[in-house]
Biotite code that builds the C-alpha atoms (Angstrom):
import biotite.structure as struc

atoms = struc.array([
    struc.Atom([56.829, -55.624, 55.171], chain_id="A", res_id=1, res_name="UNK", atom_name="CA", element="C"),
    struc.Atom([54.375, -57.987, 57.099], chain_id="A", res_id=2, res_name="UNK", atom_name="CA", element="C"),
    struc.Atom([50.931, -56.571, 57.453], chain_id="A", res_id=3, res_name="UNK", atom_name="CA", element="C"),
    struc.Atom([47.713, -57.486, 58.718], chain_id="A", res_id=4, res_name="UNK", atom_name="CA", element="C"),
    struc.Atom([44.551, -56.447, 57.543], chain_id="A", res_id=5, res_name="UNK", atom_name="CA", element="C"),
    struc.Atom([40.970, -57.313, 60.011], chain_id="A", res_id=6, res_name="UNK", atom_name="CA", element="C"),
    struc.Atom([38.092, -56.448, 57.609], chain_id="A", res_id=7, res_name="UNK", atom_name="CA", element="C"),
    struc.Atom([37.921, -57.668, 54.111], chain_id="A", res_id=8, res_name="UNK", atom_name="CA", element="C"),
    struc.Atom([34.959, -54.848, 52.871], chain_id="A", res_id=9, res_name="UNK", atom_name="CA", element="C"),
    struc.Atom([35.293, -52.003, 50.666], chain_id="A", res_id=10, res_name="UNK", atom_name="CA", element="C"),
    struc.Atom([38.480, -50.398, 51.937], chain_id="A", res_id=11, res_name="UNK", atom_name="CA", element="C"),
    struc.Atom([40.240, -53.690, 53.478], chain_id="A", res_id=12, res_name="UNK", atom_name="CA", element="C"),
    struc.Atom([39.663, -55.354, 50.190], chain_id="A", res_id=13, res_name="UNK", atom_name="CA", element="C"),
    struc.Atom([41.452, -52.711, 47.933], chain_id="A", res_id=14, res_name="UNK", atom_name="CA", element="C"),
    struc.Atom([44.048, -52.352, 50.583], chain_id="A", res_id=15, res_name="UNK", atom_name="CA", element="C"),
    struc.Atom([45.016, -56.071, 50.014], chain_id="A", res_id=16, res_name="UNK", atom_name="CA", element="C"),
    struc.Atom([44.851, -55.151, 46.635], chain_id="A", res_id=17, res_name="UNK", atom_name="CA", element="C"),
    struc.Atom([47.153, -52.809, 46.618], chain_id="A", res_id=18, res_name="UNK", atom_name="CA", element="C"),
    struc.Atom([50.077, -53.939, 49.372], chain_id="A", res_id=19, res_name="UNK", atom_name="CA", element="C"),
    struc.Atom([50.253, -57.017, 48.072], chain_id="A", res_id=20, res_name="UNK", atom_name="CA", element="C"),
    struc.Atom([50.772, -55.588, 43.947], chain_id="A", res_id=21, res_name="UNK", atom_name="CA", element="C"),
    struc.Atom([53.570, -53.419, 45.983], chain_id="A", res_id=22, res_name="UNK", atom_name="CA", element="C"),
    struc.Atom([55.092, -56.344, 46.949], chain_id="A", res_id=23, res_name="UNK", atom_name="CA", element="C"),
    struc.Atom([54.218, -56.641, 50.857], chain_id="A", res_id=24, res_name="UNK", atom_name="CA", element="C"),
    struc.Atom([53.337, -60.065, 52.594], chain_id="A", res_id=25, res_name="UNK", atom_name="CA", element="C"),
    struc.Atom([49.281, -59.671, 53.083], chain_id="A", res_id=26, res_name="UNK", atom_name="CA", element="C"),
    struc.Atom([47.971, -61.017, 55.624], chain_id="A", res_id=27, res_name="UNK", atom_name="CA", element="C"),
    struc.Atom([44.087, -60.939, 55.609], chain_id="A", res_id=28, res_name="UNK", atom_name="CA", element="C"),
    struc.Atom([41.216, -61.552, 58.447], chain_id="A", res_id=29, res_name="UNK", atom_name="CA", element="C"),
    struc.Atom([36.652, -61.378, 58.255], chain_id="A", res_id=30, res_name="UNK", atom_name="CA", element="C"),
    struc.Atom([34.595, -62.420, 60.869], chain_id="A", res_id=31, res_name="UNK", atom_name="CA", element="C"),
    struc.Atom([33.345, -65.134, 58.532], chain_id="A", res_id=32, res_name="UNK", atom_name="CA", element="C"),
    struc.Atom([36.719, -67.138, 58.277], chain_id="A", res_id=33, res_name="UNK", atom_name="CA", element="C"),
    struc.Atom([39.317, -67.749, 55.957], chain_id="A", res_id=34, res_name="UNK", atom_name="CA", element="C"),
    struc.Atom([37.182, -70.236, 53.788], chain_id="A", res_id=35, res_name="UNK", atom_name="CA", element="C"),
    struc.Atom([35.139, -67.143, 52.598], chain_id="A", res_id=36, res_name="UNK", atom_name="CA", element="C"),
    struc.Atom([38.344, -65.246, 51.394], chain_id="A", res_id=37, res_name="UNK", atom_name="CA", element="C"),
    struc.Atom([39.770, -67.758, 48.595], chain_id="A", res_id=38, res_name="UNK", atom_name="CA", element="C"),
    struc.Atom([38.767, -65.786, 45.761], chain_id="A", res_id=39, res_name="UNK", atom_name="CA", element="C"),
    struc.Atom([40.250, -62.534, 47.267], chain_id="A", res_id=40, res_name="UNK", atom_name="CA", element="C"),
    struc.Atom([43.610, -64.475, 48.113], chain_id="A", res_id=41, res_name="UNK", atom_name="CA", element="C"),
    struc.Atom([43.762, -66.165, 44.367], chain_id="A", res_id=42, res_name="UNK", atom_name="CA", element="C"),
    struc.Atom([43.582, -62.724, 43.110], chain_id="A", res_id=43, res_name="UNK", atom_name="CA", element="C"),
    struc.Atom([46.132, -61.048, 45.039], chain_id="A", res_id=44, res_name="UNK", atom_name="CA", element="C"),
    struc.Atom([48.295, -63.702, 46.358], chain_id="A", res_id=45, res_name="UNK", atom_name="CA", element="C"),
    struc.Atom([46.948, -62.170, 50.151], chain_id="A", res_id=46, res_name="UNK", atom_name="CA", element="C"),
    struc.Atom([47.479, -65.102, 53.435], chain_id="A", res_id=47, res_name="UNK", atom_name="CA", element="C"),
    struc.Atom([43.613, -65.443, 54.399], chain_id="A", res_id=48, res_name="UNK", atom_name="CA", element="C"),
    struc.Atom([43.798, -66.006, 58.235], chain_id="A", res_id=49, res_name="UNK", atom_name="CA", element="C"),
    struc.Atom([41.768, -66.533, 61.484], chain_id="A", res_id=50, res_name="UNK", atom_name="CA", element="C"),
    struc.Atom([41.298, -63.000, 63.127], chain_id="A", res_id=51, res_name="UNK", atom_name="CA", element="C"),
    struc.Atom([43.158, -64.259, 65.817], chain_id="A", res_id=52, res_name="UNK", atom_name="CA", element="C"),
    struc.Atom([46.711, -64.849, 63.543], chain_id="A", res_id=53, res_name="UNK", atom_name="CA", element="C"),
    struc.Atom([46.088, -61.489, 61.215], chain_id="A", res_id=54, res_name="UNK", atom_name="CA", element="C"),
    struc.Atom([48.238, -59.533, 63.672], chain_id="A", res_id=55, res_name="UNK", atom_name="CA", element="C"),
    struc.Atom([51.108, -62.358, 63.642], chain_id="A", res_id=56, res_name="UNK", atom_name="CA", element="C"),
    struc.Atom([54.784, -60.858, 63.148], chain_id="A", res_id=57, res_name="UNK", atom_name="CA", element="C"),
    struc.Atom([52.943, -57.908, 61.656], chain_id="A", res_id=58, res_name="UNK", atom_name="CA", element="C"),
    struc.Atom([54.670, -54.120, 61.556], chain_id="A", res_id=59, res_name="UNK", atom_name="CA", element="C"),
    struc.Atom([51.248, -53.051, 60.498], chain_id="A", res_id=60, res_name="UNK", atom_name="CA", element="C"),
    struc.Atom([48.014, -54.178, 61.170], chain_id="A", res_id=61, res_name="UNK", atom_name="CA", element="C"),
    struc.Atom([44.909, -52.678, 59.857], chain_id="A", res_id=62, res_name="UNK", atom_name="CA", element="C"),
    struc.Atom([41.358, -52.480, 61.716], chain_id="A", res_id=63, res_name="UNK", atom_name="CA", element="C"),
    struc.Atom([38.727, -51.948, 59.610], chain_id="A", res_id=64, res_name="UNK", atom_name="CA", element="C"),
    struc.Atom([35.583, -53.209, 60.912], chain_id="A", res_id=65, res_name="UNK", atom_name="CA", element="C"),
    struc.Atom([32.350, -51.918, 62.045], chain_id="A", res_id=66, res_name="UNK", atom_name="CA", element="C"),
    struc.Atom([32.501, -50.156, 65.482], chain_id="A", res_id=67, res_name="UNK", atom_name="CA", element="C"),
    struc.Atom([30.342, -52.387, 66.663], chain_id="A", res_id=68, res_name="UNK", atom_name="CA", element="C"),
    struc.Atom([32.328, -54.910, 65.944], chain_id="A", res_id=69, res_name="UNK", atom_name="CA", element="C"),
    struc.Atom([35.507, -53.719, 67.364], chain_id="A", res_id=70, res_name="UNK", atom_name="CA", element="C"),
    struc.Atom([34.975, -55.147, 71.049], chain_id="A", res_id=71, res_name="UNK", atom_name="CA", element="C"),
    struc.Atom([33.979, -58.713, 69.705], chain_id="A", res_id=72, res_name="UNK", atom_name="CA", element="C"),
    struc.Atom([37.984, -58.645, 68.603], chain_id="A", res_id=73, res_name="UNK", atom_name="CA", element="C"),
    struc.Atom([39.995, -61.392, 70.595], chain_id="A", res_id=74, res_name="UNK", atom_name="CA", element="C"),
    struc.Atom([42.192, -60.413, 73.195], chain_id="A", res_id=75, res_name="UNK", atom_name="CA", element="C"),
    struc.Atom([45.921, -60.299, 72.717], chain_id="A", res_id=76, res_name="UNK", atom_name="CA", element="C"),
    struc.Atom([45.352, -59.785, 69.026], chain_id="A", res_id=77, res_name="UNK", atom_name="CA", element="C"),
    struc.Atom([48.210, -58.398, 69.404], chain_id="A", res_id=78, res_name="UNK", atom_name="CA", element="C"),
    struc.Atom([50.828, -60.064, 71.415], chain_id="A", res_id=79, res_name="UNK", atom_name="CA", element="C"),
    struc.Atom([52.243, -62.233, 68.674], chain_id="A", res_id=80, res_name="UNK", atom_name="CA", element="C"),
    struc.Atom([52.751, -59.471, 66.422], chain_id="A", res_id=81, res_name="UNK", atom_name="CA", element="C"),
    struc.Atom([56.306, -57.166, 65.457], chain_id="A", res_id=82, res_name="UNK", atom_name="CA", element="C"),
    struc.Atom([57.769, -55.123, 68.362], chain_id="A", res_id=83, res_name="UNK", atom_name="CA", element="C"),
    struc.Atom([56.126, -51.440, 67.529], chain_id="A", res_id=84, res_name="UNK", atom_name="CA", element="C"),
    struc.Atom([53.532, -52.791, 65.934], chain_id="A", res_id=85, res_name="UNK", atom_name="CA", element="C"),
    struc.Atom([51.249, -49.700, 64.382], chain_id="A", res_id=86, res_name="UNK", atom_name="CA", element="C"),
    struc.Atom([47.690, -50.394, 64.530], chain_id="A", res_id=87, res_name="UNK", atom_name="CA", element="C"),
    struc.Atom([45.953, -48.688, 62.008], chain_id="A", res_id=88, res_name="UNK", atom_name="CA", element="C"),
    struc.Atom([41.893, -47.906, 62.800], chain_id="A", res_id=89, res_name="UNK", atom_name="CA", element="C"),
    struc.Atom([40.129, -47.025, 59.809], chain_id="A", res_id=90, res_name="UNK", atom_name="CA", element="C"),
    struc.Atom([36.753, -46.926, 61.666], chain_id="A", res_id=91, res_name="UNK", atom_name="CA", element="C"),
    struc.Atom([33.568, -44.583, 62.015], chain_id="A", res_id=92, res_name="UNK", atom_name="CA", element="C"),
    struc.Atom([30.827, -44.044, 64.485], chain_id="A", res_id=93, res_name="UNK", atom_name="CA", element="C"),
    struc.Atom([27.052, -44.375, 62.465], chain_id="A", res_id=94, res_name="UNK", atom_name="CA", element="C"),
    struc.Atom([25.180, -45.177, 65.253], chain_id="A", res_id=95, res_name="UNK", atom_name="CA", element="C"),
    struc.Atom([21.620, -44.077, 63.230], chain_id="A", res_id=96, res_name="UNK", atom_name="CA", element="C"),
    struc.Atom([23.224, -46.491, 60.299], chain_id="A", res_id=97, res_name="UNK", atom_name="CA", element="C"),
    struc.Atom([24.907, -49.485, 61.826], chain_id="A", res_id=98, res_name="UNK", atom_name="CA", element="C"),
    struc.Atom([26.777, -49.177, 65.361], chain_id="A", res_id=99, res_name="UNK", atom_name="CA", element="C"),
    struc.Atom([23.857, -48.390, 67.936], chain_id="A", res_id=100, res_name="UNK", atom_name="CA", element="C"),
    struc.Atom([24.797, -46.266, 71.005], chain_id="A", res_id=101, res_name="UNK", atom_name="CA", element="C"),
    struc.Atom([28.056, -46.049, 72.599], chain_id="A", res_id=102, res_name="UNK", atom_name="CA", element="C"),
    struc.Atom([27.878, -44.217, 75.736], chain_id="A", res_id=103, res_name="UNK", atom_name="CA", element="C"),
    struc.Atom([31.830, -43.315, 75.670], chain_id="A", res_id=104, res_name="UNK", atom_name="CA", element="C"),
    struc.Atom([31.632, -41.517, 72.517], chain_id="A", res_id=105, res_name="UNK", atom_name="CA", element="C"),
    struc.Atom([27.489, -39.897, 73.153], chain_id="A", res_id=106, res_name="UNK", atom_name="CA", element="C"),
    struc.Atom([28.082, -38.725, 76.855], chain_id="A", res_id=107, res_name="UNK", atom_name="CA", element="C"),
    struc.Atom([31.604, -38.947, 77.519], chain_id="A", res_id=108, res_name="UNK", atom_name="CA", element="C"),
    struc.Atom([32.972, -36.955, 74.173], chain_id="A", res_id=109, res_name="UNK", atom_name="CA", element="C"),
    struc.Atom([35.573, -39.546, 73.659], chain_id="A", res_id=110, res_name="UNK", atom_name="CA", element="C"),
    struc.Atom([36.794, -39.607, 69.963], chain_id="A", res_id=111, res_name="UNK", atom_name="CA", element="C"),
    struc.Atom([35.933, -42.871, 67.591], chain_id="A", res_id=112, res_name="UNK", atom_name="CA", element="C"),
    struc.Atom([39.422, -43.924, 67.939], chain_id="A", res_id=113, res_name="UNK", atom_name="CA", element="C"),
    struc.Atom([39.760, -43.160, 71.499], chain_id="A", res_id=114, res_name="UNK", atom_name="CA", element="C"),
    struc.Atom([36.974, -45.498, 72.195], chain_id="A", res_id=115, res_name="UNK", atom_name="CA", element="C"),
    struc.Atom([38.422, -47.953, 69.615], chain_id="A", res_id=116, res_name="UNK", atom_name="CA", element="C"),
    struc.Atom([42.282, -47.854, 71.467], chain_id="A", res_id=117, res_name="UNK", atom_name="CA", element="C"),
    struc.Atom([40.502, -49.006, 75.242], chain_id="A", res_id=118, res_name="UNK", atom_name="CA", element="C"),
    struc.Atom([38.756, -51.889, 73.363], chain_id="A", res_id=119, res_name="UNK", atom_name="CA", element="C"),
    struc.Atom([41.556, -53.317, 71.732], chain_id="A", res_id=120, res_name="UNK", atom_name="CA", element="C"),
    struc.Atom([44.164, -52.006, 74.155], chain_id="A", res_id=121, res_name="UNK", atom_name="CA", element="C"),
    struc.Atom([46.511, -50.887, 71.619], chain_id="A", res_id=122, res_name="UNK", atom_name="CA", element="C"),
    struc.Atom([47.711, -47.326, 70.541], chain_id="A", res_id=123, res_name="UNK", atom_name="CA", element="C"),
    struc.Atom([46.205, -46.305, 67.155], chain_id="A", res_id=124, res_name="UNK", atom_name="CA", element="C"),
    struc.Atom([46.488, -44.684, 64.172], chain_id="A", res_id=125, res_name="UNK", atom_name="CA", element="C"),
    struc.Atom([43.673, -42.849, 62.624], chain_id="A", res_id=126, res_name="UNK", atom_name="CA", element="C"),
    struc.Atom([43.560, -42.958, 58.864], chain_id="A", res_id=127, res_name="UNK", atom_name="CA", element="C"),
    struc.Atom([41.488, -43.920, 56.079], chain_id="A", res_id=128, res_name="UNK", atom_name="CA", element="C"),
    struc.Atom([38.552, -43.332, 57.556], chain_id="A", res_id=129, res_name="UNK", atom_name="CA", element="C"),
    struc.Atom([37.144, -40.599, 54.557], chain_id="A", res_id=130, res_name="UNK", atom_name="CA", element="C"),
    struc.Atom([38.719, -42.617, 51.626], chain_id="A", res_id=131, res_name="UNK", atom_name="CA", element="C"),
    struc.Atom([36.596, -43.804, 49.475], chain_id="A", res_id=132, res_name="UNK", atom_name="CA", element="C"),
    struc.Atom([37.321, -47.021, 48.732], chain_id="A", res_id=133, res_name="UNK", atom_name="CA", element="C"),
    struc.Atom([37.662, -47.179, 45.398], chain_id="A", res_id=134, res_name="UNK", atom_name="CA", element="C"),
    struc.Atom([40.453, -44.188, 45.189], chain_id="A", res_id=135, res_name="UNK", atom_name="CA", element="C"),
    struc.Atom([42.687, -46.200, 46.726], chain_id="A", res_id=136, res_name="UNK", atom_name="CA", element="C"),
    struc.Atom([42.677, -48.029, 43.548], chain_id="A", res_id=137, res_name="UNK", atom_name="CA", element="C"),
    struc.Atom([42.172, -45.285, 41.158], chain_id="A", res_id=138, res_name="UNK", atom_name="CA", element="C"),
    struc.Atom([43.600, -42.271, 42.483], chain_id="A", res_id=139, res_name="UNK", atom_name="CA", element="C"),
    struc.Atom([47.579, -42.991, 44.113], chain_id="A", res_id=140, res_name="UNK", atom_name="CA", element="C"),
    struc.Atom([50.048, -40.629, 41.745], chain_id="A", res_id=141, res_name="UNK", atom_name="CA", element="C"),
    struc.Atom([53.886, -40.433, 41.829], chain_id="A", res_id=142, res_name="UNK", atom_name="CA", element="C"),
    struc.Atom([55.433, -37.913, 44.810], chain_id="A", res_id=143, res_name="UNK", atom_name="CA", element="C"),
    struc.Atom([55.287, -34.525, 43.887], chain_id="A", res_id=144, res_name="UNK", atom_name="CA", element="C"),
    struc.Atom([52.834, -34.961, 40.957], chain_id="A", res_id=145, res_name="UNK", atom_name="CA", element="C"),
    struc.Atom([50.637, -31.879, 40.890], chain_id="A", res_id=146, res_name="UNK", atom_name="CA", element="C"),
    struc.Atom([46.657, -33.521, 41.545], chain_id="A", res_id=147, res_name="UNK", atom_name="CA", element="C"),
    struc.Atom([48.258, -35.568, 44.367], chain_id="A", res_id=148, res_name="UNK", atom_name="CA", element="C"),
    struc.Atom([45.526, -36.610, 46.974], chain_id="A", res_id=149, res_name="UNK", atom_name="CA", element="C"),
    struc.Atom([46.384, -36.089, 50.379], chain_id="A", res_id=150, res_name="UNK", atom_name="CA", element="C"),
    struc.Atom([45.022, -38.376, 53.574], chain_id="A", res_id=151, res_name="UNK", atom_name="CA", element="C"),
    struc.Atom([44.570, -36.787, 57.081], chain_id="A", res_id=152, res_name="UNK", atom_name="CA", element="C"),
    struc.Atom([46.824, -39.248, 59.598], chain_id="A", res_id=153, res_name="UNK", atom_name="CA", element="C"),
    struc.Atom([46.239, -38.979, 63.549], chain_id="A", res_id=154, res_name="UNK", atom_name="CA", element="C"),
    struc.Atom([48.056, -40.371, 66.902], chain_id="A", res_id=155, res_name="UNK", atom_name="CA", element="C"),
    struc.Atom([49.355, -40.337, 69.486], chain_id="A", res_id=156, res_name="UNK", atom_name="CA", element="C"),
    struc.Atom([52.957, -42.617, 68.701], chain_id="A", res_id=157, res_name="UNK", atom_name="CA", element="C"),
    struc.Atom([55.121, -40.429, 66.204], chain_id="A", res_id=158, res_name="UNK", atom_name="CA", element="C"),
    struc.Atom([57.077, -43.596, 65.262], chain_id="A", res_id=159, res_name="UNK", atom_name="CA", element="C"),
    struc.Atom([53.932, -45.151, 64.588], chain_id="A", res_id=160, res_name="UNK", atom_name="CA", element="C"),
    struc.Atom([52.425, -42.307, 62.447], chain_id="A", res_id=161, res_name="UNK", atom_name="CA", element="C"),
    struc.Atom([55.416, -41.991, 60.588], chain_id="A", res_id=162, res_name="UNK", atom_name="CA", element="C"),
    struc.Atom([55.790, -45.638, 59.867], chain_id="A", res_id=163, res_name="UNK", atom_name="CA", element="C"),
    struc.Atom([51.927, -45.415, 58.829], chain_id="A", res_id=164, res_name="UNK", atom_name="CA", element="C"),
    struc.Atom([52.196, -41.655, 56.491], chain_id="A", res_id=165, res_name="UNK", atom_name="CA", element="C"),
    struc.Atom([55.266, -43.634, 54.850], chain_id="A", res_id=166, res_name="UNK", atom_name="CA", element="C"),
    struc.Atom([53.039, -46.844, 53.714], chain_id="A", res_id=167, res_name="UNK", atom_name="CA", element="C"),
    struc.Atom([50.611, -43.803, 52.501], chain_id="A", res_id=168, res_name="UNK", atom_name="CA", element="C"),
    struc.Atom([53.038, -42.498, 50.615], chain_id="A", res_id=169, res_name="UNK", atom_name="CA", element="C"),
    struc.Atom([54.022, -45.405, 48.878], chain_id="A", res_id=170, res_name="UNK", atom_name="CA", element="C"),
    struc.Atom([50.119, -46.199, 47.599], chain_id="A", res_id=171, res_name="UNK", atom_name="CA", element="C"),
    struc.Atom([50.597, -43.083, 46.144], chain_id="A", res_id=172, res_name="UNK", atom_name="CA", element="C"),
    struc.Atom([48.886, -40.473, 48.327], chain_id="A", res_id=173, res_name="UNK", atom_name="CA", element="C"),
    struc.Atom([50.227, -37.380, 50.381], chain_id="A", res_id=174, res_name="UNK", atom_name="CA", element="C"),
    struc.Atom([49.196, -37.205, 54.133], chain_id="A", res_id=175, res_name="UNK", atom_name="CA", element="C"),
    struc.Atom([48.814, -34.367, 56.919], chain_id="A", res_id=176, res_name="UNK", atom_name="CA", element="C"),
    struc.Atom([49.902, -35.102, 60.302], chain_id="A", res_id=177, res_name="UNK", atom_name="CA", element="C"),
    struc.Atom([46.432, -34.303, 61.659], chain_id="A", res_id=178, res_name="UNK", atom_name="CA", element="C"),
    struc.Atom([47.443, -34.221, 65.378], chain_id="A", res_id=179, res_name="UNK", atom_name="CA", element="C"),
    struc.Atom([47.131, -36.748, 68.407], chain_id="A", res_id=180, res_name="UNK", atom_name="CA", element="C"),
    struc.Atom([43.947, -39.319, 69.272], chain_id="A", res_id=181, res_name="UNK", atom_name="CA", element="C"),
    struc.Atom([41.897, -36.651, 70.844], chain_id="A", res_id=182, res_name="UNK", atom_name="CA", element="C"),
    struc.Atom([42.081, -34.357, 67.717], chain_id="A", res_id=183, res_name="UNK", atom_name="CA", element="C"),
    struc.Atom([41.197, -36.963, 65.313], chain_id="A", res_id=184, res_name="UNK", atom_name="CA", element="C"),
    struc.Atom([37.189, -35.248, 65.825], chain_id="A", res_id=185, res_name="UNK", atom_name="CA", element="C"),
    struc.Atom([38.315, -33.117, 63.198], chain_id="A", res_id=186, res_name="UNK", atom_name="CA", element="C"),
    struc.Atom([38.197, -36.222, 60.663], chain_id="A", res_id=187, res_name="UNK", atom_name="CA", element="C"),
    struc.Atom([35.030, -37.841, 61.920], chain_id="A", res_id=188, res_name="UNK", atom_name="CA", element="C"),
    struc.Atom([32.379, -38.254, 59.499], chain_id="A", res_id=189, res_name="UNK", atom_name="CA", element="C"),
    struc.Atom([30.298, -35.485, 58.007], chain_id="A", res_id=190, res_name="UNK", atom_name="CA", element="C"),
    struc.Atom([33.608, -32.844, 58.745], chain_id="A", res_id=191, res_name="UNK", atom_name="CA", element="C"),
    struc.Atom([34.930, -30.840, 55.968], chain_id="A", res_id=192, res_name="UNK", atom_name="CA", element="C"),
    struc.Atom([37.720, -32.881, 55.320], chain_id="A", res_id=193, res_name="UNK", atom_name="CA", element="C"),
    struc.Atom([35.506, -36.102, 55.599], chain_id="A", res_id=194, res_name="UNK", atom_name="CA", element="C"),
    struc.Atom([35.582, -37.567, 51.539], chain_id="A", res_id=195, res_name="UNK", atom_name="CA", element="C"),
    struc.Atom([37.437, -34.814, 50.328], chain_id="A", res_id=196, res_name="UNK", atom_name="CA", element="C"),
    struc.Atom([39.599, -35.273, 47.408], chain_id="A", res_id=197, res_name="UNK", atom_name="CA", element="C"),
    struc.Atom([42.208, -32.756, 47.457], chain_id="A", res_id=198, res_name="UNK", atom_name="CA", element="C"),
    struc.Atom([45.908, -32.014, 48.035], chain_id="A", res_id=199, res_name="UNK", atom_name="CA", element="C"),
    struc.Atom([48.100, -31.214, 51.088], chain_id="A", res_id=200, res_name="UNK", atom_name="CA", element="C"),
    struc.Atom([46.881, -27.478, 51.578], chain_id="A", res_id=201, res_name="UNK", atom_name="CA", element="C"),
    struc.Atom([43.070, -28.188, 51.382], chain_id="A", res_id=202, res_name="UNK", atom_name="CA", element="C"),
    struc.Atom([43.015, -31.186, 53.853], chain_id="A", res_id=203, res_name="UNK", atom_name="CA", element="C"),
    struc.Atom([45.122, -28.936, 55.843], chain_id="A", res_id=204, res_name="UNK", atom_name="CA", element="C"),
    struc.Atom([42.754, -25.898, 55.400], chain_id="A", res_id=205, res_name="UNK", atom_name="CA", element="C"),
    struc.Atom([39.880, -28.396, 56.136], chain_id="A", res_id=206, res_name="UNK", atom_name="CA", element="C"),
    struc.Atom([41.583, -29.550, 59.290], chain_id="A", res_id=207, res_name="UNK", atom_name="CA", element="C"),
    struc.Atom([41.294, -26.424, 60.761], chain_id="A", res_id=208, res_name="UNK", atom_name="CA", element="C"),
    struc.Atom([37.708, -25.459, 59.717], chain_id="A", res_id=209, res_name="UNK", atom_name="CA", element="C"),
    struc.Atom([35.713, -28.416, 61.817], chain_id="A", res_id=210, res_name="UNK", atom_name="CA", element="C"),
    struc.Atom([33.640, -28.131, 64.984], chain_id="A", res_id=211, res_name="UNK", atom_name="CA", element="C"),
    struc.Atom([33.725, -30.301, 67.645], chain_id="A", res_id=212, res_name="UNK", atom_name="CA", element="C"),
    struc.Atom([30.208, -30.580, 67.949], chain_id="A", res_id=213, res_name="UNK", atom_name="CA", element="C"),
    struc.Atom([28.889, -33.746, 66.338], chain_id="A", res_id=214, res_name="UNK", atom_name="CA", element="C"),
    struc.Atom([26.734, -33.716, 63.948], chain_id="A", res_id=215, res_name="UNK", atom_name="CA", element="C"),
    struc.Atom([22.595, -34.620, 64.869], chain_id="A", res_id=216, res_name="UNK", atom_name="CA", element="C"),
    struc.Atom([23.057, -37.312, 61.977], chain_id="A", res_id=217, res_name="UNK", atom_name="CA", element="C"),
    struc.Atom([25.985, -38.913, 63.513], chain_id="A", res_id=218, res_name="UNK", atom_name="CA", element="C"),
    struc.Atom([24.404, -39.144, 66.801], chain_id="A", res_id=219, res_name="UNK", atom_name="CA", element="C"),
    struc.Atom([22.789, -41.618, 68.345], chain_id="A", res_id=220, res_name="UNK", atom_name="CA", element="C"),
])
């Protein structure tokens, strides 16, 4: 499968990583240019790209930038890319941290990836957002194995979210339909299921246990 991958930090790094030791054809995007992503593409055989190409003939491209970042994206990032494209938007709001106020997510109540979907102009899928980086390396067991870790997945597009839980599934991780765009509050940071490390049940259990209410630290 063709996929693109905007970001090369923590989490877009060990994605390339791993999709391209699976055998997909990587196609990877920074802010800072291609030039500044030889060493990650000599180690993994990835396509370093212009931001502007990542999403070329793509099935799957992944976001994951700061949300500050996200409206500095080109526009029609997307229009050269694979009919059904599914966007995946790995992204969370820190406005005390890094990200600064965004009015759509303070006053109106409008989830991360909401906000994220009218910036780009693209349906997305919420996911990765609490996995820590470094699991996806260490952590992906066979189906059905016992200690299984299992990912909350949200949005809107079923075909999308299934295309999306099945790439999951092949890293090696279970996933939990977690609902549509506007319930993906429940996996914004600082939630119960936000970092957890467990199986189907608990992320499931976890699901169900967050408030809407956003945290004071996760406000701006």
């Amino acid at each position: 499968m063709k996929i693109g991958i905007i970001g090369a930090g923590n989490i877009g790094g060990n994605l390339t990583r791993r999709l391209t030791a699976l055998g997909h054809d990587v196609s990877v995007a920074n802010s800072r240019g291609p030039h500044t992503l030889t060493a990650l593409a000599e180690e993994t055989g990835a396509t370093p790209v212009p931001v502007e190409e990542a999403a070329r003939g793509a099935e799957i491209v992944v976001v994951t930038i700061p949300l500050k970042a996200v409206p500095k994206l080109p526009s029609g990032l997307f229009d050269e890319a694979a009919d059904g494209v599914a966007v995946i938007d790995t992204g969370n709001y820190y406005p005390q941290q890094r990200d600064g106020r965004i009015a759509e997510i303070e006053d109106e109540g409008l989830t991360e990836s909401r906000w994220t979907e009218r910036q780009i102009g693209h349906p997305v899928i919420k996911a990765f957002n609490g996995t820590y980086a470094q699991d996806i390396l260490d952590r992906p067991l066979p189906a059905g194995a016992p200690d299984r870790m299992a990912l909350p997945v949200a949005g809107d597009d079923e075909v999308a979210k299934g295309k999306v839980r099945s790439l999951i599934d092949e890293l090696g991780f279970d996933t939990v339909d977690a609902g549509g765009i506007d319930d993906s509050w429940r996996q914004q940071p600082d939630t119960p299921v936000y970092g957890l490390r467990a199986g189907a049940q608990a992320v499931t259990k976890a699901l169900a246990e967050a408030s809407p209410e956003r945290p004071a630290g996760f406000r701006a």
